[in-house]
Every structure is written in C-alpha cells, then in structure tokens.
C-alpha positions in Angstrom: 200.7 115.3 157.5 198.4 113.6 160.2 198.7 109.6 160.3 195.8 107.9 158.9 195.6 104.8 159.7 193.5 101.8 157.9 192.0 99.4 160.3 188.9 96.3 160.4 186.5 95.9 162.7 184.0 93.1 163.2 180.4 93.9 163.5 177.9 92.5 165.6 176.0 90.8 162.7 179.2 89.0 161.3 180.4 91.4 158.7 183.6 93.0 159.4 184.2 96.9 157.8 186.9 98.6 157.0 187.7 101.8 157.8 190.4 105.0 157.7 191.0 106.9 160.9 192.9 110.0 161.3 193.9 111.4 164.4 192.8 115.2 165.6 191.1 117.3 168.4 187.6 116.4 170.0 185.2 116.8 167.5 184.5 113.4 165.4 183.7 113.3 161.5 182.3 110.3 159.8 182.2 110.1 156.3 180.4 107.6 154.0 181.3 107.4 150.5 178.9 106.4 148.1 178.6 103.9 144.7 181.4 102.7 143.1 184.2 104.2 145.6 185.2 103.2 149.6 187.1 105.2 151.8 189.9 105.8 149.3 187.6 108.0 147.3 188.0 110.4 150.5 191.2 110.4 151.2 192.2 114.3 150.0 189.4 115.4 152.4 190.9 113.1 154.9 194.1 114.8 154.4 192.5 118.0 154.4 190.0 118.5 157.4 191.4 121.0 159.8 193.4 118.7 162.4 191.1 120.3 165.5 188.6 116.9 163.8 188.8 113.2 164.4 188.3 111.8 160.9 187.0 108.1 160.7 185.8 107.0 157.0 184.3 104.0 156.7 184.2 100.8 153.9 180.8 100.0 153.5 179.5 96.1 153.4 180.5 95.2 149.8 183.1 97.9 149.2 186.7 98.1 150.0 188.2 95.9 152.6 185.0 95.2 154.1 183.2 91.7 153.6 180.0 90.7 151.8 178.6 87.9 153.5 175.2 88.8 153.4 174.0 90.7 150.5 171.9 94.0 151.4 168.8 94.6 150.3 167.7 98.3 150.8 170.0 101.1 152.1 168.7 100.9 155.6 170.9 97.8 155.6 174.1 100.0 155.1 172.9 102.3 157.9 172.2 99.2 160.4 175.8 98.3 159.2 177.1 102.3 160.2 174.9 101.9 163.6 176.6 98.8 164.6 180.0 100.0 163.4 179.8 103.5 165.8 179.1 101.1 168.9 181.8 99.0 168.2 184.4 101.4 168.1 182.3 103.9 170.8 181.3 106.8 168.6 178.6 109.5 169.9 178.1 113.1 169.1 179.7 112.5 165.8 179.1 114.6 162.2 178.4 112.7 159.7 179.3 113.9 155.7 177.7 111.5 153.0 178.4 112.0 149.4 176.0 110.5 146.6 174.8 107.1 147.7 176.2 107.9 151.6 174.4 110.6 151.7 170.8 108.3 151.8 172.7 106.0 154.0 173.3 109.2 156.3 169.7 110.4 156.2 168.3 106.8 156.8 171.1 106.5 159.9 169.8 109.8 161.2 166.3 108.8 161.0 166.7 105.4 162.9 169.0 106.9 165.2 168.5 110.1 166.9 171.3 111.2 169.6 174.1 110.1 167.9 174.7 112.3 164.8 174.9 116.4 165.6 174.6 117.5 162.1 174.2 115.9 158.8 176.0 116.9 155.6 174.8 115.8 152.5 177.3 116.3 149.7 175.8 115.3 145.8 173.6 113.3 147.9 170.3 111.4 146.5 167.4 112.2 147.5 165.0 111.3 150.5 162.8 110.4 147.5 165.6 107.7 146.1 167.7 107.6 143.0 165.2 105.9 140.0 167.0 103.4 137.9 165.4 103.9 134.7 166.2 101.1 131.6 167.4 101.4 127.9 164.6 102.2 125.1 164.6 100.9 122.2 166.7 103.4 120.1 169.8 102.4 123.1 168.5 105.8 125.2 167.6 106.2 129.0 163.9 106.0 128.7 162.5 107.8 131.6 158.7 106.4 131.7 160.8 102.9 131.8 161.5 102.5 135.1 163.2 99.6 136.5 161.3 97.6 139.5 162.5 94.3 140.3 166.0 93.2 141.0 166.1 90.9 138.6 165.2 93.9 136.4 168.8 95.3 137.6 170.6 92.8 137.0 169.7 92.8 133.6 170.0 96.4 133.1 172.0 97.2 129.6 172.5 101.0 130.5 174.5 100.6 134.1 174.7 97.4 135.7 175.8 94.9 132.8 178.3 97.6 131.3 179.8 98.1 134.8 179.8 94.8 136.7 181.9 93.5 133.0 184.5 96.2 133.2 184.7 94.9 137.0 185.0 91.5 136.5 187.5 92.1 133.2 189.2 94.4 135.1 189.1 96.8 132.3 190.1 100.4 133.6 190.2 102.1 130.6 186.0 101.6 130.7 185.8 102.6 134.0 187.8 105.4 133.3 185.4 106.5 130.5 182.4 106.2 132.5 183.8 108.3 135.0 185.1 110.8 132.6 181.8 111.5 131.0 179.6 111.3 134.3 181.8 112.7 137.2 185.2 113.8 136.2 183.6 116.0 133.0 186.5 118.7 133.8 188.9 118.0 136.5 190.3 114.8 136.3 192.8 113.3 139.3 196.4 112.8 138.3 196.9 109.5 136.9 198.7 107.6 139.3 196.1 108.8 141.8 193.1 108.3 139.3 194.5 105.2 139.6 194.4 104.1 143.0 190.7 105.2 142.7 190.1 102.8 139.8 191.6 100.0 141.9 189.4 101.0 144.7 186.3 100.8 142.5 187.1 97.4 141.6 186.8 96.2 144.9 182.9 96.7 145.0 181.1 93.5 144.9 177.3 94.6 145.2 177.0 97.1 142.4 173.6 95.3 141.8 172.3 95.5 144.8 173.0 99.3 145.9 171.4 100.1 142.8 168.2 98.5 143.7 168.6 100.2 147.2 168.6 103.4 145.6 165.5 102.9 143.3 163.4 101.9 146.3 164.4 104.3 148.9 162.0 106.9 150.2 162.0 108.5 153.5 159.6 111.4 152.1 155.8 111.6 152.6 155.5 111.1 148.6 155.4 107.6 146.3 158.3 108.1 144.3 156.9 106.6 141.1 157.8 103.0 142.5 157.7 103.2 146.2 155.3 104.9 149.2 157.3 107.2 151.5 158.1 105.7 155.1 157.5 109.5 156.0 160.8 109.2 158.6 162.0 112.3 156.9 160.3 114.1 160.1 162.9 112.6 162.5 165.6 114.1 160.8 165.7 116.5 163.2 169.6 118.6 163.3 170.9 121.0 161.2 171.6 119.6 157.6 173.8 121.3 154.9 172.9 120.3 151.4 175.7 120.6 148.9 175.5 119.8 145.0 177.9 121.1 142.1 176.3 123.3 139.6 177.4 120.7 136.9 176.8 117.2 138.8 175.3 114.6 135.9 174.8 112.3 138.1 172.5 113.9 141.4 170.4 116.3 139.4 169.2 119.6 140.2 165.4 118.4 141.1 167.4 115.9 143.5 168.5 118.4 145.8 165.4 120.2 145.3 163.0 117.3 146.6 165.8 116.9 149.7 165.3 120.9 151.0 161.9 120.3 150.4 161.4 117.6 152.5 163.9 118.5 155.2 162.2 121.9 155.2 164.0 124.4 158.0 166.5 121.9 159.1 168.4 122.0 155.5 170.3 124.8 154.0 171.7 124.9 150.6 174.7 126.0 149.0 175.4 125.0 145.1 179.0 124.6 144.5 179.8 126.7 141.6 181.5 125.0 138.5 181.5 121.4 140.8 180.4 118.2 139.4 179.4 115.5 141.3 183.1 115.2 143.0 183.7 118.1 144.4 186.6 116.6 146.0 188.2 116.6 142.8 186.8 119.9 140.8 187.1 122.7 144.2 188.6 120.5 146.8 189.4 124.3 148.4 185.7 125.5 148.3 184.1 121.6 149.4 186.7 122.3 152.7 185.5 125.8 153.6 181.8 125.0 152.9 182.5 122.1 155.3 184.3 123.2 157.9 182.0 126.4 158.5 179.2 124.1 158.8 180.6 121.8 161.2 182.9 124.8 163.0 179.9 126.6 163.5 181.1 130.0 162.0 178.7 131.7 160.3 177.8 130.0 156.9 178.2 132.5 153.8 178.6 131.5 150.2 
C-alpha cells in the first residue's frame, strides 16, 4: 500500500491546515471533504486512486487537525484558505474532487482562480445555488417556506445545529451515529472500528455553525436563491466538470444537481451513481473509482 503521510502547513493568513499526502506519478489530485468529516472521511479513496496520481487531501479551517483562529464567514473563506494552501506547498495543474460542502468550496476556488485547477469533480456536491437551511415548524417538521437567514438564526436552529453541536460537545457517538445512519449511511454502513475513526474525526469540527450559514448564502449562479442574489461567477468556471450524485443521496437532492448542470451548462456532465447515497465512498467505493479515474485519466467516459 502507498505511504500516506499526515502533515501541517502554516498559511499565509495565520491558520495552519492539515493535510494527507500520498505519494504517486505526475498527475496531482486534491480533494476537499465536506461538513462534518476532514481528510479521514477520504482515506479509502486515498488508498484507492490508481498510484500513477499524487493524492493530497486537505483539513479545512475548523476541521481536523487544522486551527480555527478566525471564524469563516461564507465559503469563499474556505476556498481563499485552499488558494493559499496550493502556494504554500507549490501546487499547479492540479484536479480537484469535492464531495458535499467541498464541492462549493471547489466551484468557488475554480471561479476565483482560473489556471490552477484542470478539471473539477463535484461528488454529492451542493449547488452553485447553495444549500438552504430551512427551520423546524411548529408540529417538530422541516418547514420549507421557513427559511433560516441570519446567523444567529443558526445557531438557534432545533433541527441541525443545536442537536449536532450537543452530541459534539457531549461526545455522544451513538447520536452521531444515528444521524448518520438515517441521512448518509441508509444502507452500507462502515465496519465499526472504522465507523469509528470517522466518528472521532467528526468530533473534531469546531465551526459546524458557521459552514452551515456559508452554505445557505452561497450562490455563484445568475439566480437569487430565495435568500441571496447570484455573484453570476458561475461563467468563469470554465474546464471540464463531472457531476456525480447517488440515486438515493438524502442529503444533496436530485433538484441540487439539477440546478449545478444547469448552470455549468456544456462544461458539466452527469453521471447518477446507481443505488449510492450521499457517500459513495462507502455504498460503491468500486464504481466512485472507475467514474473518477475515467474522468481524470481521460478515457472515454461511459456509464
């Protein structure tokens, strides 16, 4: 098995991220987990990439072994944090593979910085149009014309935030576990030493709050998004994207994915992984490899 090695480096702006990096051949693969994970949540994709790639996987600020000294406000301040984090360590002509909230920090990245990424995959990603963070209604149900605007209005949220940040700060895996169980592991579940690690890895998150609010006001697209106007900087996306989403994800819904093909237009293409959830990793780890390494190989892509 190839070494992977876990390693800090200290940012120009005074935070300091962790990241895993595997050896391999020429071409370079950065991946960006999303909410409630870090690089651990990768790591049997890490193991897994053809060795012909350079794998790094990065903590983001707040997750991980990466610090939180300054608290981020929108997901642009995660892709600032990736921007400084490739000059520091000298990355260029990289691919990048987001999942869930990564995936928004991949677009955004792309966006601001054109040159650097070659091709974008978006795996259960949000939208371009954001992730709405909608409140309880009175009978204890998601109300969906109750969406949340404020932070302070996510802090106090009964239906994710409060329920989440307590099983964090109690330490109580057996919630986490739940949650996880009913959103993202609704088949396939990791073994339980493994399962876990990846519980201990979420526990390490320390701005659950805050990427939550980042996801409700994100919007690249030329539409409002019920709370926000679109920046429009959808149109500098401008390499090849692969858009992946499971056929049973909870989580990143099927209109999600819709809105991003939309909005990429010809750049995107779309496969639906077939009896997936929102980890693929864990549900068709075999069929999330193949669908990824034909895109970044450059094979022709078939289903």
């Amino acid at each position: 098995m190839s070494v992977i090695e876990l390693k800090t480096v200290n940012l120009a702006n005074g935070e300091t991220l962790g990241y895993r990096e595997r050896e391999g051949g020429e071409k370079i693969v950065l991946l960006i987990h999303g909410n409630m994970s870090s690089s651990k949540h990768w790591d049997v994709v890490i193991e897994n990439l053809d060795s012909d790639y350079k794998v790094y996987a990065v903590d983001m600020r707040g997750f991980g072994i990466s610090t939180y000294h300054k608290p981020v406000q929108s997901i642009k301040d995660f892709s600032d944090d990736i921007k400084l984090f490739v000059d520091e360590i000298g990355l260029s002509n990289f691919i990048i593979a987001g999942w869930s909230t990564g995936g928004a920090v991949g677009m955004q990245f792309v966006a601001d910085y054109p040159g650097l990424c070659s091709k974008l995959l978006l795996l259960a990603s949000a939208s371009t149009r954001g992730f709405p963070i909608y409140g309880l209604g009175a009978d204890g149900q998601l109300d969906f014309s109750n969406r949340l605007k404020t932070m302070e209005d996510i802090h106090s949220d009964l239906a994710r935030t409060i329920p989440i940040q307590t099983a964090y700060d109690n330490r109580d895996k057996e919630v986490l576990k739940a949650i996880w169980n009913a959103a993202i592991y609704t088949k396939n579940q990791p073994e339980e030493a493994h399962y876990d690690e990846y519980l201990e890895d979420m526990m390490t998150q320390r701005n659950l709050a805050d990427v939550y609010y980042s996801l409700n006001t994100f919007n690249i697209s030329h539409h409002h998004n019920g709370l926000t106007e679109g920046t429009g900087q959808v149109e500098e996306i401008k390499i090849p994207v692969l858009v992946l989403r499971g056929d049973r994800d909870y989580v990143v819904v099927e209109s999600m994915a819709k809105e991003i093909m939309e909005d990429l237009g010809e750049n995107a293409t779309f496969f639906e992984l077939e009896d997936c959830g929102h980890s693929p990793l864990i549900d068709n780890l075999e069929l999330l490899l193949k669908h990824m390494h034909e895109f970044i190989g450059k094979k022709e892509h078939t289903k």
